[in-house]
C-alpha positions, 0 to 999 in steps of 0.5 A: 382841528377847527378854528371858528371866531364870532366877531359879534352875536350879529355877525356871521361866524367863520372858520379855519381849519390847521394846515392838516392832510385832508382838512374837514369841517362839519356841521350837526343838526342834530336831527336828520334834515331834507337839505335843498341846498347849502350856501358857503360864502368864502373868506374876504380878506385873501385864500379864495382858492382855499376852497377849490376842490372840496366836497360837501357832503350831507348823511347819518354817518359818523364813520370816518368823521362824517367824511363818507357821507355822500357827496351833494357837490363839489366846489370848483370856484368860489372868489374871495369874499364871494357866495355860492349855492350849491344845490343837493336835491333834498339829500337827508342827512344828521351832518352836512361836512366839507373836506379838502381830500389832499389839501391843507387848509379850509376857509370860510364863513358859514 
């Protein structure tokens, strides 16, 4: 389960997934996109190394929650309250998600 909160329509949007095994966040565009690349910018306020480890993937599939779709790149550091790109060559896909295989929680702004 995913909690996202929207402090105002100018801010950026954050979420944060339940203490859960294998927590995972995704994003439907709807239609399928050529994805160069996907920006994540970490949490602010403690937990930066919430993220470390988790994979984002980008694809068509809804088969186990989108979670195996292929990978674009796995996150091995992004500092509280830091920004990071991550490059996926032109992947196309309908959903783009990030999962913490074994993990517990997910954090970030996106």
């Amino acid at each position: 389960m995913v909690t996202r909160t929207q402090p105002s329509p100018m801010a950026p949007s954050c979420s944060c997934t339940h203490n859960d095994l294998s927590p995972w966040w995704r994003v439907d565009l709807l239609k399928p996109y050529s994805v160069a690349y996907i920006t994540i910018t970490n949490r602010g306020d403690c937990c930066g190394e919430r993220l470390s480890g988790a994979e984002i993937l980008v694809g068509n599939s809804l088969n186990d929650n989108g979670n195996d779709n292929p990978r674009c790149a796995v996150v091995t550091s992004v500092p509280t309250g830091g920004t990071q790109t991550f490059g996926c060559n032109g992947m196309v896909g309908r959903y783009v998600n990030i999962i913490l295989r074994g993990k517990k929680r997910i954090s970030s702004a996106v």
